[in-house]
C-alpha positions in Angstrom: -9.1 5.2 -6.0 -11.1 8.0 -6.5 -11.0 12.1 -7.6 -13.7 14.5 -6.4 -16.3 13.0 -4.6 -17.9 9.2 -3.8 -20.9 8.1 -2.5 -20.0 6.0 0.1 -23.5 4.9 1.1 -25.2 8.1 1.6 -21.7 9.7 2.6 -20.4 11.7 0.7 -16.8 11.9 0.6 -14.3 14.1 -1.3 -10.6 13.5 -1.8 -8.7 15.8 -0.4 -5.7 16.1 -3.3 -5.5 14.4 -6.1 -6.3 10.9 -6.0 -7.4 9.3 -2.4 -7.8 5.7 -1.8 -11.3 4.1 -1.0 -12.3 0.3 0.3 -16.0 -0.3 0.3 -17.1 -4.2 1.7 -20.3 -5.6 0.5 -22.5 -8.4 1.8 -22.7 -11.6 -0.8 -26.0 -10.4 -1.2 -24.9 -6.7 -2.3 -25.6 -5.0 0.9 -23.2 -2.3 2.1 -21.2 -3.5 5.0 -18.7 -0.5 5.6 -16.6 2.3 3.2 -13.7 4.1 4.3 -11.2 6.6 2.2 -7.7 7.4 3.1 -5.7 10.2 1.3 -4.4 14.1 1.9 -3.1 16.6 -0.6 -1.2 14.4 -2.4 -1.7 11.5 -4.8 -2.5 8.3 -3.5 -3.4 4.9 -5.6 -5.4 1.0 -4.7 -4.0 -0.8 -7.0 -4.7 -4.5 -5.9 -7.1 -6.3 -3.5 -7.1 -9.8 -1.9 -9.1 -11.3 0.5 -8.4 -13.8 2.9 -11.0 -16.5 4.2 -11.6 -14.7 7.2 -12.4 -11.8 4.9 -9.4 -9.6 5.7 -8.6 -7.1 3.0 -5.5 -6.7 1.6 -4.6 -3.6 -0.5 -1.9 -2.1 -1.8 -0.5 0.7 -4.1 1.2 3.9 -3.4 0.9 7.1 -1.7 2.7 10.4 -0.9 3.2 12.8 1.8 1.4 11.7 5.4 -1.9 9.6 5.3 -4.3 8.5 8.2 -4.5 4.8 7.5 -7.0 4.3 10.1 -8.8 7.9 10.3 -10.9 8.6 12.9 -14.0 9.9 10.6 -14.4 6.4 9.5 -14.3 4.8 13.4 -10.8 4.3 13.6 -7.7 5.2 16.2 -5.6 7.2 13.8 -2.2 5.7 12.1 -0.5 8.2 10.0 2.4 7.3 7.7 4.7 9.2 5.9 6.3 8.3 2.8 10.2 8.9 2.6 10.3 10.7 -0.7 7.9 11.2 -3.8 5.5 8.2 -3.5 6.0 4.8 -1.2 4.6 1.6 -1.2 1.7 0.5 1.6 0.3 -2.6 2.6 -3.2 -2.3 4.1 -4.6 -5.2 6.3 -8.3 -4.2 7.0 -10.8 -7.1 9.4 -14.0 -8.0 7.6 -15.9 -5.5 10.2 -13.2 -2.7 8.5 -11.1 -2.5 11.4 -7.3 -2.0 10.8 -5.1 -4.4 11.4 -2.0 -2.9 10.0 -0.3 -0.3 7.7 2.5 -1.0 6.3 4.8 1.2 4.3 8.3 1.1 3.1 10.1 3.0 0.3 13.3 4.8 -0.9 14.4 8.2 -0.8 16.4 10.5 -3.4 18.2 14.1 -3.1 17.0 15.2 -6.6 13.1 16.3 -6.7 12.7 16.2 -10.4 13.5 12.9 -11.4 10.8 10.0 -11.7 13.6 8.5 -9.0 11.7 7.8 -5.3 8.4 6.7 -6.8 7.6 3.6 -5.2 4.5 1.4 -5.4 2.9 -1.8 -4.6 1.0 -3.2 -7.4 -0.2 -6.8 -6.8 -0.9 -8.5 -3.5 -1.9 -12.6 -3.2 -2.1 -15.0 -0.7 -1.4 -18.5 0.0 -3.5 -21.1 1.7 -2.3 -20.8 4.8 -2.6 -16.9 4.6 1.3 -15.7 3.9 0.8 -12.4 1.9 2.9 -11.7 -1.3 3.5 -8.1 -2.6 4.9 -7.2 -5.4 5.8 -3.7 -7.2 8.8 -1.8 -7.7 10.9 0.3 -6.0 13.4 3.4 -7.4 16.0 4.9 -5.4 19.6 5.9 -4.9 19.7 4.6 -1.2 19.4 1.5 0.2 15.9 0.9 0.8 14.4 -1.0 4.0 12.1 -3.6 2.5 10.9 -4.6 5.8 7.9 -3.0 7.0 7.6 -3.4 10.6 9.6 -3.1 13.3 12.9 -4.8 11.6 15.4 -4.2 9.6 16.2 -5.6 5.9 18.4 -3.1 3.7 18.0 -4.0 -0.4 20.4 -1.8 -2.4 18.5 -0.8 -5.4 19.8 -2.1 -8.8 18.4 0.5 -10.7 17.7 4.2 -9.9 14.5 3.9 -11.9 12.1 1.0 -11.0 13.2 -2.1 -9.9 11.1 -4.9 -9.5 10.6 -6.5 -5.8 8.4 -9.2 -3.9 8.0 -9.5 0.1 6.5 -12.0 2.1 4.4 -10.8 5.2 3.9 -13.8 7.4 0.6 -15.1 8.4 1.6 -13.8 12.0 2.2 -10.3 10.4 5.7 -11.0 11.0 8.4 -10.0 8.0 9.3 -13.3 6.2 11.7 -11.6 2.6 12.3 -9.4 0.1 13.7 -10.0 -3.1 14.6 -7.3 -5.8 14.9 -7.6 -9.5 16.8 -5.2 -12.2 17.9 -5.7 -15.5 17.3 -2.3 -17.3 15.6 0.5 -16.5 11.7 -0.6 -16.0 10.8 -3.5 -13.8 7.7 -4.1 -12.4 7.3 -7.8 -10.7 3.5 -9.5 -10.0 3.3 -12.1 -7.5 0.6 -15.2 -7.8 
């Protein structure tokens, strides 16, 4: 992620609120294939990158308020999200030529504004060899919480108002596969591998 501005090569462009989010793909010889930043008045985080072998990005971390995951200065169609509450969790599928492939985000939601309560973020992302994706992060809410990020339904009551650990499995067919989520006191975070 990025504050201010970044070069993206030879653009230069400036985060519009706190923190914005920027993927940059280079050539195995260091060339600059394509850069693209995501992000509004609010704070939003990368926190974790995998790749696939047909060079699909994978990123996640959080973000807040309503973000273009696809904007349309970059060559893309436009897909704003909004989060729910403070912060929510995203999952970013990006082709090797950049193009999107999907944005999903999920999180919880809770009625009191000054509590750390309806942060959520994503803060690993893996795959297996035949391409299932693995997140993992926490969640904090006082709601149930829809862990699954397309067009289904899977409702996790939260263990914890304040960060409870979770992993989800996004098929290979970007289908939904599971959620799990993990409390036993008042911090979890989980990492996937």
């Amino acid at each position: 992620y990025f504050l201010n501005d970044i070069d993206l090569n030879g653009t230069i462009v400036t985060s519009t609120g706190s923190t914005d989010i920027f993927l940059v793909k280079l050539s195995s010889a260091g060339s600059f294939v394509f850069g693209k930043a995501y992000g509004n008045t609010g704070t939003e985080y990368a926190n974790a990158l995998a790749v696939d072998s047909a060079g699909n990005g994978f990123v996640t971390g959080s973000f807040e308020g309503t973000v273009d995951f696809d904007p349309i200065a970059f060559g893309g169609a436009s897909a704003p999200r909004a989060s729910n509450d403070k912060t929510d969790i995203y999952l970013l599928k990006v082709s090797s030529t950049g193009a999107l492939g999907y944005a999903y985000t999920y999180g919880g939601a809770h009625s009191d504004p000054s509590t750390s309560v309806g942060r959520d973020s994503g803060s690993n992302v893996t795959l297996d060899s035949m391409g299932n994706v693995y997140l993992a992060g926490f969640v904090s809410s006082e709601n149930n919480i829809d862990m699954d990020p397309t067009a289904g339904t899977d409702l996790k009551p939260p263990s914890y108002l304040n960060r409870t650990g979770f992993a989800t499995k996004i098929n290979t067919d970007n289908t939904y596969g599971w959620s799990y989520l993990f409390a036993g006191g008042t911090n979890e975070t989980t990492s996937v591998d």
